[in-house]
N, C-alpha and C positions, 0 to 999 in steps of 0.2 A: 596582527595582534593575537596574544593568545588568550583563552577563557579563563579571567579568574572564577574559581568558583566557589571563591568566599560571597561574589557579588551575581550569585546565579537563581539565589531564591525568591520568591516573591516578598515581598516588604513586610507585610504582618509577620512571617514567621520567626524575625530575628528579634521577636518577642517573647517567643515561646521557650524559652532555655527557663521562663520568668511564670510561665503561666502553666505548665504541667504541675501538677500536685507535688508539695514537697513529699521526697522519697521516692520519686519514680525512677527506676531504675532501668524500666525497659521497656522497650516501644516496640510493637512489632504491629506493620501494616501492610495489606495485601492489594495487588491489583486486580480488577475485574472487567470487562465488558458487560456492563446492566441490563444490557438489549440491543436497541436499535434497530437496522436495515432490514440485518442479516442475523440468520438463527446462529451460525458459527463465525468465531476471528480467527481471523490466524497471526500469529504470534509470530511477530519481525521485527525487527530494528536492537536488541537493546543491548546486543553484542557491540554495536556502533558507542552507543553512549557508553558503555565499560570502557570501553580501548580509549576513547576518546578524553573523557571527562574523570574518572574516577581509579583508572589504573595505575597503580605505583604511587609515587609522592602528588597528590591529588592537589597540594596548592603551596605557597612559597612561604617563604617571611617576608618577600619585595610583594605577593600577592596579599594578604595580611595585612598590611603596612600602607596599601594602598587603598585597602578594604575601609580602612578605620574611618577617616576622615569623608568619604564617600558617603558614609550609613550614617554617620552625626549628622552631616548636611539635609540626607535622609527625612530623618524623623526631625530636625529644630533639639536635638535635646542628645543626653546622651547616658540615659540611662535605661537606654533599649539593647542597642547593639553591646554585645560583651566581647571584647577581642579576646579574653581567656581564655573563653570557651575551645577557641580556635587553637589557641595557642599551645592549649593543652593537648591538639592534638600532632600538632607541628612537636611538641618537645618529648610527647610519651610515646610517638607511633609515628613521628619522622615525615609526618603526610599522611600517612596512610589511612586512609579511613575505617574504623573499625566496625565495618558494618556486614552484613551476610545477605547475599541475594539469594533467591532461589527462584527457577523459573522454569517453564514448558517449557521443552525442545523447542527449537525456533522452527519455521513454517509448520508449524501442526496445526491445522483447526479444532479449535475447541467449543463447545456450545455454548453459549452467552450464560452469563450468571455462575460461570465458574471462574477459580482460582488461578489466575496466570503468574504469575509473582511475588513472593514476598521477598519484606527487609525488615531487617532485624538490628538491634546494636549489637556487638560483640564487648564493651566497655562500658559497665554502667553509667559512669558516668558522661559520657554521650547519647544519651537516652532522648534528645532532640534531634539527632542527627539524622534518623531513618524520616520523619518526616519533612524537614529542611531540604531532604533530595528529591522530593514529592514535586516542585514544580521543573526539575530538569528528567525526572526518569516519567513523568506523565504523558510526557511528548513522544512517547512512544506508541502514544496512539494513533499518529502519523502514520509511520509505515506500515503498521498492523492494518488500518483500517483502507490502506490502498491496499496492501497484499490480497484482503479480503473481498473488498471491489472487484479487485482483478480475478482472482478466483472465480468468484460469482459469476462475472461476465461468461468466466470460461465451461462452466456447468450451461451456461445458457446455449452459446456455441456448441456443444458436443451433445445437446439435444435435438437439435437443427440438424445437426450432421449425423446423426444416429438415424432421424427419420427420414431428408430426402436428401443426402449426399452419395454418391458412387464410394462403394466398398472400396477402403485402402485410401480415401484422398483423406480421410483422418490425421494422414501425419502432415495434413497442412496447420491445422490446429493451433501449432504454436505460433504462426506468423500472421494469424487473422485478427486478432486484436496489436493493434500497433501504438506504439506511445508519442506522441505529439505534443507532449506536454512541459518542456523542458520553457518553454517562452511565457508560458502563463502563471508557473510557480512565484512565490513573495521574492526566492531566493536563490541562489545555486544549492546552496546543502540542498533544498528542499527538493531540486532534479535529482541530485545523487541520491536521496533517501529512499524518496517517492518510485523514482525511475527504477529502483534495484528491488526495490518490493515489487512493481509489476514483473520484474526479469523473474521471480522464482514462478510464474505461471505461463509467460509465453518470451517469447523470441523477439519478436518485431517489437523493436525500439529506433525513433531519430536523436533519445537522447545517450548521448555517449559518456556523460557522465558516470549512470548508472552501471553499467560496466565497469569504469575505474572503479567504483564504491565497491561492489561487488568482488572485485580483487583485492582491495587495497583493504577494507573490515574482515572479509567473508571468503580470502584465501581463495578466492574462482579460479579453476584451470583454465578457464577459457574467456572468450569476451562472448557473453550470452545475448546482447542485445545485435540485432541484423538489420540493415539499412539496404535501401536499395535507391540507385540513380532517380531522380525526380525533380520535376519544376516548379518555379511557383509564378505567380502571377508577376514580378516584374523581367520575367524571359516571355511569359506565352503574349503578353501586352507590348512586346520594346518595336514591333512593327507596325500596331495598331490593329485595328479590325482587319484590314484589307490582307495584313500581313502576317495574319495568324498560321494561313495554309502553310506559308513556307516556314515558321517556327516549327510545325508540326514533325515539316518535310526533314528538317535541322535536328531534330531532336532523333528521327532515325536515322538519322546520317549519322551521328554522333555513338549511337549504341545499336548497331546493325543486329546486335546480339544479347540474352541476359534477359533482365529482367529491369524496366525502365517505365515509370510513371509520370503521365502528362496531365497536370490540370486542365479539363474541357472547357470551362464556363466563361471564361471573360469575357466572352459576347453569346451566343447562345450555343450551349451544351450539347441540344438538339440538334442543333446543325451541324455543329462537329461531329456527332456522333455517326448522323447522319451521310452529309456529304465529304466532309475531310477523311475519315478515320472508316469509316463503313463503302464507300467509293474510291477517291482518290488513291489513298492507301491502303484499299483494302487486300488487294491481292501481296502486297510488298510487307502487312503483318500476319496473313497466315506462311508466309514463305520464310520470317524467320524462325531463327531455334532461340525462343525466348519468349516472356509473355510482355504484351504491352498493358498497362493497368492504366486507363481512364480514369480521372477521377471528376465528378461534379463536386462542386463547393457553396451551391447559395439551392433556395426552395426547400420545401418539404421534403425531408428525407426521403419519406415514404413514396408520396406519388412521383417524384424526380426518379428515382430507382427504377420503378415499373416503366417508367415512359423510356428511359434510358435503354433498358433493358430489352423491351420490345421494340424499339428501332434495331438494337446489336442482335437479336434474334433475326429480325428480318434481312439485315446486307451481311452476317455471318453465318448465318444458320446455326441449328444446334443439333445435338443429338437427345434421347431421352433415356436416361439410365431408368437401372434395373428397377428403381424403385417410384418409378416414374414423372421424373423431373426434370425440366430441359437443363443443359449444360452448355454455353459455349463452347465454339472450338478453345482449346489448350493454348492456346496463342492470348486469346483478349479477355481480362478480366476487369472489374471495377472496383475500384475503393473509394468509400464514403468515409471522410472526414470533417465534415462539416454536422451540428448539432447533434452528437455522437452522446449518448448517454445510456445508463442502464435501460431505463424505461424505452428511450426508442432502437435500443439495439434491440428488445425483445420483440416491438413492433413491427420493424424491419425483416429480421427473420420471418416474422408469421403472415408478415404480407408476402413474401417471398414466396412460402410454405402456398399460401394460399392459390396464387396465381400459376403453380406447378413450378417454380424456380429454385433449382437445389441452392441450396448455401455455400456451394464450394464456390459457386461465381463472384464472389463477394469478399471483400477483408474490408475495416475497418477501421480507421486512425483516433484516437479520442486524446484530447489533449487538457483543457481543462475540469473537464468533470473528469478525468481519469487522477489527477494528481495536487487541484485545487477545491472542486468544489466539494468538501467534505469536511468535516471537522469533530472535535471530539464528541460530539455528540450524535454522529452518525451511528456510533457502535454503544453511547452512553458509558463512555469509559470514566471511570473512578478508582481513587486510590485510598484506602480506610483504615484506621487503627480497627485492631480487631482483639487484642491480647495487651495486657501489661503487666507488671512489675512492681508495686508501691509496696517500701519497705519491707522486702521480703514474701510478700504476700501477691499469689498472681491473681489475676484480674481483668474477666472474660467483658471485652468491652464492645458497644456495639450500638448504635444509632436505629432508631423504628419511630420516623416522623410520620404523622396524621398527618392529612390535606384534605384539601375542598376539592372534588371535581367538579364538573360543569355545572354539575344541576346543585350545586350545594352542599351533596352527601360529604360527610366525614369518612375517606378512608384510608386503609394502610398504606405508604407510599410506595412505588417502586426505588425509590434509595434507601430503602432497609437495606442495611449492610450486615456482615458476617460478624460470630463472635469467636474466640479462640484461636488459636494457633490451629493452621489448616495445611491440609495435604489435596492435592487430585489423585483421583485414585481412576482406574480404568476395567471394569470389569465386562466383559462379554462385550466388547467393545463400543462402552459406552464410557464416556468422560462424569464424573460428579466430584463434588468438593465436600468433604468431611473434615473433621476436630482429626488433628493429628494422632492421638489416640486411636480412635476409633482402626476397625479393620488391619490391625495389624500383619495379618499375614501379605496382606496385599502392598506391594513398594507404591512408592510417593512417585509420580511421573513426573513432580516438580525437583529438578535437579538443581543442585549449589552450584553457578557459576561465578560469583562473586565472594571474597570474604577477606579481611584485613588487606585489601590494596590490590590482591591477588586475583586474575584471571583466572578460575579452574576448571572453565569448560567452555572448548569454541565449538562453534559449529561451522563446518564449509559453505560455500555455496552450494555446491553440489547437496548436501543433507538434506540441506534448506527443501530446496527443489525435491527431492524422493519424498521430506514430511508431508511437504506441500500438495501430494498430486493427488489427483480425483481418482476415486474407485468408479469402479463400474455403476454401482447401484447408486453414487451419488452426482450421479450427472442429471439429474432430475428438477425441473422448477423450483423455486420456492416461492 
């Protein structure tokens, strides 16, 4: 089935052709990140919804036609939904929407409370239109706000590794957060989407989706997401407890070589770690050319890891790099994919930190807090009239609601929105958002990729990725 998207807005709106002030000619409204989590977003996804939803003849006269009777049933009545409105654009502009996107470079972090995109009409007489796209181009807080997660995570990771990893094991970085999230999403889009926003900051991915997305919107030369050989619980269980040892035995029989991960826990972690994998087999994984990655999957992150860690210290031994950290031998490392989230990947790390254990021992799998548990209000994302148009006459437009906080006080809100037609502008490298006027000399970083139907600006994957990546000086907490 394909998306009409006559029937893509939220229901109130196919009101508003009816309720903008007679004379409005022009609507211009901008997106933002308000706040939330994280001081900076990064700016993904809306290359997706262009191509998808609004490039070229944007909707039918069979989509029309099919729209009408739908939107009557809708409302009971029928002097809400105007098919004119539509039709007028199907007969003056063939489909084409006559609308002007402009917007940040895709993967750029931006600091909250600035300008990520506007849209505008380009025909006065569609002066409803830029807001009518407000519930399909919103959803772009999706990918922005996992790109941004993911990010996040990865400033957290390259502060760990900055303080007690071995000089040069840096470039394992992009395979130490991994995406496990592909089963926990509402939807498949939502793997493709989700999944291709964590690819602009690291590598390890199980969802394979994200790779096609990333080709198939964002032109990738490559497939950026990496998998590696792994079991799960109905191979390391199909013998039972007794039969665990010889799955173990099975699983390096199978990949003598490489790089292959075995869930430990289905009966106890510790004693695998211990007597199977630290014993039995221990001499037969330092002897191959590959690493074997352990994973525990139930307990406390935290203490599971130390306990873990300190058995694989004791029947491996370790060395102690320069910076004085034990390090497994190059053969056995561990991944934690069970209760994986920002807050306890930071805790993980620092208990690591703490006990003298570098970070290079360690990758991470996160699956639903990496790609579900998040929502538009993670980043406080809003979309706002800021400028308009009535007869002639512009009109700097703008929202500053009062509230109650806790104790009763009256004050200013945090959804004060912007007024004016607005630019980002970038000085000394710093991001802010001014009245389009203002600063002339200085160019607009918000670029027209959209305008009457037309694509005018893609970005790669690969761009993506170079926006996207951490300086030196911003690998830092927050």
């Amino acid at each position: 089935m394909r998306n009409n998207l006559v029937l893509l807005a939220d229901g109130y709106k196919y009101s508003h052709h009816k309720l903008y002030y007679p004379g409005t000619e022009k609507v211009c409204s901008y997106l933002e990140s308000r706040g939330g989590k994280f001081d900076n977003t990064v700016f993904y996804g809306l290359q997706y919804f262009l191509k998808t939803f609004l490039e070229g003849q944007a909707f039918t006269q069979a989509d029309l036609d099919e729209a009408e009777p739908i939107l009557e049933s809708v409302f009971g009545r029928n002097d809400v939904f105007d098919k004119s409105k539509f039709q007028y654009i199907l007969d003056k502009h063939k489909g084409k929407l006559p609308v002007r996107i402009k917007a940040v470079p895709e993967g750029k972090a931006v600091p909250v409370q600035n300008v990520l995109m506007t849209i505008e009409n380009t025909d006065p007489k569609c002066y409803w239109l830029p807001n009518f796209l407000e519930t399909l181009l919103m959803q772009i807080w999706y990918p922005c706000t996992v790109a941004t997660l993911s990010r996040e995570i990865k400033k957290v990771i390259t502060q760990y590794y900055d303080e007690t990893a071995t000089p040069g094991s840096e470039a394992g970085i992009p395979f130490v957060l991994n995406d496990f999230g592909a089963r926990g999403v509402s939807s498949l889009e939502s793997a493709g989407i989700g999944g291709s926003a964590h690819l602009i900051n690291f590598n390890g991915s199980d969802t394979i989706s994200a790779s096609v997305f990333a080709q198939k919107y964002y032109a990738a030369k490559e497939v950026y997401g990496k998998s590696i050989p792994a079991t799960e619980h109905s191979i390391c269980t199909l013998l039972g407890e007794k039969g665990e040892k010889g799955i173990f035995k099975h699983v390096l029989d199978e990949f003598p070589a490489g790089l292959v991960a075995c869930v430990s826990d289905s009966y106890d972690i510790f004693r695998a770690c211990k007597e199977y994998w630290g014993e039995e087999f221990k001499e037969r994984i330092l002897e191959r050319d590959g690493v074997l990655v352990i994973r525990p999957d139930s307990g406390d992150p935290v203490m599971t890891l130390l306990k873990v860690y300190e058995i694989l210290f004791e029947k491996f031994g370790y060395t102690i790099n320069e910076k004085g950290y034990k390090v497994l031998p190059p053969q056995v490392r561990v991944i934690q994919g069970d209760g994986v989230n920002y807050e306890a990947i930071q805790e993980i790390f620092e208990a690591l930190k703490t006990n003298k254990i570098s970070a290079e021992n360690l990758v991470l799998g996160m699956g639903g807090a990496l790609l579900q548990k998040l929502d538009r209000d993670t980043q406080k994302f809003a979309l706002k009239c800021s400028y308009a148009e009535i007869n002639g006459k512009a009109v700097l437009v703008q929202k500053r609601p009062k509230e109650l906080d806790k104790s009763g006080k009256i004050i200013e809100s945090f959804k004060k929105s912007k007024a004016g037609k607005l630019k980002l502008v970038k000085i000394n490298g710093v991001y802010s958002t001014v009245a389009a006027h203002e600063l002339p000399e200085v160019p607009d970083e918000l670029v027209t990729v959209f305008e009457n139907g037309k694509v005018l600006k893609e970005w790669t994957f690969e761009e993506i990725r170079k926006n996207a990546a951490i300086e030196e000086n911003q690998a830092v907490f927050i």
